[in-house]
C-alpha positions in Angstrom: 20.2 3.6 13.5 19.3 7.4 13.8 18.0 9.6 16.2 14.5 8.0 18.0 11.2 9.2 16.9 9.1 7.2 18.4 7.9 5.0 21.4 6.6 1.7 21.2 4.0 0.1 22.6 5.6 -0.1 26.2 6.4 3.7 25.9 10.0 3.0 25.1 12.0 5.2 22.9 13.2 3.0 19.0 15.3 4.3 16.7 14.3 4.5 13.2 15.6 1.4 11.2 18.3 3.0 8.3 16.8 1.2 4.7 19.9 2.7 3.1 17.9 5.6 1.0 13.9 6.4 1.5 11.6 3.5 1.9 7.6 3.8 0.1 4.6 2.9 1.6 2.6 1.6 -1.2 -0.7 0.9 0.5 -2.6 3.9 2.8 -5.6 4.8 3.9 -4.4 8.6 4.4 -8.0 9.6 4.3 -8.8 7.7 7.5 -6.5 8.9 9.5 -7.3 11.6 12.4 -4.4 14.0 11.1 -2.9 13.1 7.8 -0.7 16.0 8.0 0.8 15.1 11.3 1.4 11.3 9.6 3.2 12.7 6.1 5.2 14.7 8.5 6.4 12.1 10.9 7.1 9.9 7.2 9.3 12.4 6.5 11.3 12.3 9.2 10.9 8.6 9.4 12.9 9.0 5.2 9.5 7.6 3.9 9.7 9.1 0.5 6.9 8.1 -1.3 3.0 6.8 -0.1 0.5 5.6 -2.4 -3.2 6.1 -0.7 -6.6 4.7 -1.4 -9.4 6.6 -2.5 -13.0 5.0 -3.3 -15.2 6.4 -5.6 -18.1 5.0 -4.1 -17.3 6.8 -0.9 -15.3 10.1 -1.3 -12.5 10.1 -3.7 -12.7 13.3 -4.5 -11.9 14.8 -0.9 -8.4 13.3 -1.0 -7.3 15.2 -4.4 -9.1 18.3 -3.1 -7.7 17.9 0.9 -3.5 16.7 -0.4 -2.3 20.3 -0.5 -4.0 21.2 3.0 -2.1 18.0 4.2 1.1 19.0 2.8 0.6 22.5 4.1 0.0 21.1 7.3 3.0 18.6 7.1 5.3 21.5 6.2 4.7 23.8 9.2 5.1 21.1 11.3 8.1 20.2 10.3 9.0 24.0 10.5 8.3 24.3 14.0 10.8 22.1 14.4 13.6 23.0 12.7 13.6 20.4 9.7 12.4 22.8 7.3 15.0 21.1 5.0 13.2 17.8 5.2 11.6 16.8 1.9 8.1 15.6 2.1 7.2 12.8 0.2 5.4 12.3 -2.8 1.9 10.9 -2.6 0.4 9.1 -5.6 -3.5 8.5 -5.4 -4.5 4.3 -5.6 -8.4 4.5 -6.8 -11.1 2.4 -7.2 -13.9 0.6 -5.6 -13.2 -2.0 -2.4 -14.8 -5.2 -2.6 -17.0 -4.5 0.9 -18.6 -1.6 -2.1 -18.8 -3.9 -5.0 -22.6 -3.4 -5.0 -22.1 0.5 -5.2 -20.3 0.1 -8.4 -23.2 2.0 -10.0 -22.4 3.2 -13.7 -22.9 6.6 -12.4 -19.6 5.6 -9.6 -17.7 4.1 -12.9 -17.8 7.7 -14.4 -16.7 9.3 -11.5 -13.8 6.6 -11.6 -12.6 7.4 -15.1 -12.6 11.1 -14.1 -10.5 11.0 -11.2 -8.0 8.2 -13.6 -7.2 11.1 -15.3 -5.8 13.3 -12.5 -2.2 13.4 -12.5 -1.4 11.9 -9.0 -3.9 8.8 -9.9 -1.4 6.1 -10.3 -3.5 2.8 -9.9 -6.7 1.2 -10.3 -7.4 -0.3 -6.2 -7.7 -2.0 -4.0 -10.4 -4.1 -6.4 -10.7 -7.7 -5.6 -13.2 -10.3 -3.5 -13.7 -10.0 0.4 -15.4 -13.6 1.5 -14.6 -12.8 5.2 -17.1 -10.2 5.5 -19.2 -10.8 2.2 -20.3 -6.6 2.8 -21.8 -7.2 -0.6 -22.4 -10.8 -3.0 -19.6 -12.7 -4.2 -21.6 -13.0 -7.7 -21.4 -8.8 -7.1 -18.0 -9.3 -6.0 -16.8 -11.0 -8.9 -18.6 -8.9 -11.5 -17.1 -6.0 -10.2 -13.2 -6.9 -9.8 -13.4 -8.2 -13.4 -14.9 -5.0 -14.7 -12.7 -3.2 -12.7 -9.9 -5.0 -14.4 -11.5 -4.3 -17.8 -10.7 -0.6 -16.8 -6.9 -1.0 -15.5 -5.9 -2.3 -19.0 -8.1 0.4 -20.7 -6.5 3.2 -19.2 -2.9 1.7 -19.3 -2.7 1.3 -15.4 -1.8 -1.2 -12.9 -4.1 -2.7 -10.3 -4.0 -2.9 -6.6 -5.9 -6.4 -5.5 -7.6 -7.4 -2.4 -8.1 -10.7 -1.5 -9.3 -11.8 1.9 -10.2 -16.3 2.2 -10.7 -15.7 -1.5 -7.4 -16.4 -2.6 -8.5 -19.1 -5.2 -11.3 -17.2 -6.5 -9.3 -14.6 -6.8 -6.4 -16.5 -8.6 -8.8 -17.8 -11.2 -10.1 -14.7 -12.2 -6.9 -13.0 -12.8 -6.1 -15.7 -14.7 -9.0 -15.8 -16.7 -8.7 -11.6 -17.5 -5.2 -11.6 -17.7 -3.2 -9.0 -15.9 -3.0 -5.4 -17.0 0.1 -4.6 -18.8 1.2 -2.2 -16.2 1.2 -4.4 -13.8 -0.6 -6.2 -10.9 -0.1 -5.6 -6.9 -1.1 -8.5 -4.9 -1.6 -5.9 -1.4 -0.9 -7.1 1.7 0.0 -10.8 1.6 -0.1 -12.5 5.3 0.0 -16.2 4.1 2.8 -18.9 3.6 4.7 -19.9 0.6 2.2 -22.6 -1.0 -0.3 -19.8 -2.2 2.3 -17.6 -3.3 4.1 -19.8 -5.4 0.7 -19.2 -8.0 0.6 -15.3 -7.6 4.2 -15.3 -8.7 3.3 -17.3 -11.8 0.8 -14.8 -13.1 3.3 -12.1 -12.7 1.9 -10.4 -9.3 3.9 -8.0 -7.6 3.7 -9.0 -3.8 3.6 -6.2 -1.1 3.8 -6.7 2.9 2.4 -5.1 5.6 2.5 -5.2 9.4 1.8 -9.5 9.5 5.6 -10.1 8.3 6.6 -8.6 11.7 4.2 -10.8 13.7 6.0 -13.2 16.6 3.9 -15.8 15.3 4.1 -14.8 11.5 7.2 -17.2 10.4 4.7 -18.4 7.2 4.4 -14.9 6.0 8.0 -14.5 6.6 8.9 -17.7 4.6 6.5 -16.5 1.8 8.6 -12.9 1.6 11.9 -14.6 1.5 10.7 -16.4 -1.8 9.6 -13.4 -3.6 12.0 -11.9 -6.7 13.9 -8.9 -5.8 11.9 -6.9 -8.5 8.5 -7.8 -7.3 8.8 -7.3 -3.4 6.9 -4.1 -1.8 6.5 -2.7 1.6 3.0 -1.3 2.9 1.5 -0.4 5.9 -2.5 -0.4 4.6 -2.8 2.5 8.1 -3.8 3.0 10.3 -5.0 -1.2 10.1 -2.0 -3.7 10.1 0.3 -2.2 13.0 3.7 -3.5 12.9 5.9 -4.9 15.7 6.9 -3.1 18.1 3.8 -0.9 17.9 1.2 -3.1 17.9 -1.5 -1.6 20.0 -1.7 1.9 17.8 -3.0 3.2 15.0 -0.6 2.3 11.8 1.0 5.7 10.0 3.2 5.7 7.0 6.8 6.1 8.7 6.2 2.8 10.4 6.4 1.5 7.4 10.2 1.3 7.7 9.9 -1.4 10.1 8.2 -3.7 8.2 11.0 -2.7 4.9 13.4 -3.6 8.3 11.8 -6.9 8.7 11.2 -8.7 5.0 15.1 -7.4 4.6 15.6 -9.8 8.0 13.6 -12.5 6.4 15.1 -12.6 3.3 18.2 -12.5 4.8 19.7 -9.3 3.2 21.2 -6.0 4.2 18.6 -3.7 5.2 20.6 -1.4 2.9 20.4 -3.3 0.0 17.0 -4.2 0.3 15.4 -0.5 1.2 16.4 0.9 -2.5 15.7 -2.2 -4.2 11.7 -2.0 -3.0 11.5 1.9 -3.0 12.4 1.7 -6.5 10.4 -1.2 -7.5 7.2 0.9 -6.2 8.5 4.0 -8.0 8.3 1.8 -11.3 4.8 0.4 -10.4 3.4 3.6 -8.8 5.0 6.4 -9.5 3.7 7.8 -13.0 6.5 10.9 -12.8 9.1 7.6 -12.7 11.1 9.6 -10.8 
């Protein structure tokens, strides 16, 4: 353990868990955070060396390509003023594409602007697409036409998707099945259910990611489900500021917390923190990371 940088909930001071190397958060909402400089730098010091963050089209994509460099700026000077001007920032890779809650904004007008921003260079997925059935913000029928044409446009351009799926698990499962899964691969985000479920995402060749549910007391079902998952197909996320992880339950979610969700599948699947942190953080590289650095 290293030097605290944070207090919990309760105002106590916790150390940073060691992965063994840099840990990736490959689900944020960067863009909704009150200072996303302030966040990239605490990742930093937390070793987070690589976020992948959301971006919609059908809200306003464009403002995190054009805001990145004054976040990094930011980042960098706060990091300055305290003497870790040596500490590398991480990278950020872009995830874009239109949430289910906006599957009736999917306009042809918002697919253009879609296919545009694919071709920046930090775009390096097509998410988070996929059905919503809790909140139904738009039709299922919409739902549905949209995550299959947002599909259509993963394999086209050669990229992997990023998929939502909230009490539409089965729905979701048959449509993947009946599109196929890109080539480049296919990100099941944020998985809080048991093992039976799983067992099918597995079988179409989903990656799995976790968030802040497989650090829940009560979360021994999601924690079963992450022990089961192959080494190459097991990511960390922290989908911030939503999805806060033990012990900081109570706050807004950043990116450096995402170490102690890395800290807690490692526990579930019964492995060495160490050996688990550069086993994930390079299967999100592979996935996410379009430098394949």
């Amino acid at each position: 353990m290293r030097e605290p940088l944070f207090t919990d909930s309760k105002g106590r001071e916790v150390a940073v868990p060691d992965l063994g190397g840099p840990v990736a958060d490959t689900h944020a909402h960067l863009d909704m955070l009150e200072d996303p400089g302030l966040a990239i730098a605490n990742a930093a010091r937390a070793r987070v060396g690589f976020i992948a963050t959301v971006a919609d089209p059908s809200e306003d994509a464009e403002r995190t390509f054009r805001d990145l460099p004054i976040w990094f700026t930011r980042a960098r000077e706060l990091l300055d003023a305290l003497g870790l001007g040596e500490t590398a920032l991480p990278r950020v890779r872009v995830i874009l594409g239109v949430h289910p809650h906006n599957a009736r904004d999917l306009t042809p007008e918002v697919e253009g602007e879609m296919r545009r921003l694919a071709g920046h260079a930090l775009t390096s997925a097509i998410g988070e697409i996929g059905l919503d059935h809790f909140y139904d913000h738009s039709p299922r029928d919409v739902q549905r036409e949209a995550f299959r044409r947002q599909l259509a446009i993963a394999r086209e351009l050669s990229l992997p998707v990023v998929v939502h799926l909230r009490d539409a698990h089965q729905d979701g499962e048959a449509i993947l099945a009946e599109q196929g899964l890109p080539q480049a691969g296919c990100i099941l985000h944020c998985y809080n259910l048991g093992p039976d479920l799983l067992g099918r995402f597995l079988r179409l060749g989903c990656t799995v990611s976790f968030a802040g549910p497989v650090t829940f007391k009560k979360a021994d079902d999601v924690r079963e489900a992450a022990a089961l998952v192959p080494p190459e197909r097991i990511l960390s996320e922290t989908d911030c500021p939503f999805m806060t992880p033990e012990p900081f339950r109570g706050r807004k979610n950043e990116p450096a917390f995402v170490t102690f969700t890395a800290a807690r599948i490692a526990e579930a699947r019964a492995e060495e923190p160490s050996a688990f942190g550069p086993a994930a953080y390079a299967n999100a590289l592979h996935l996410l990371d379009r430098e394949r650095a």
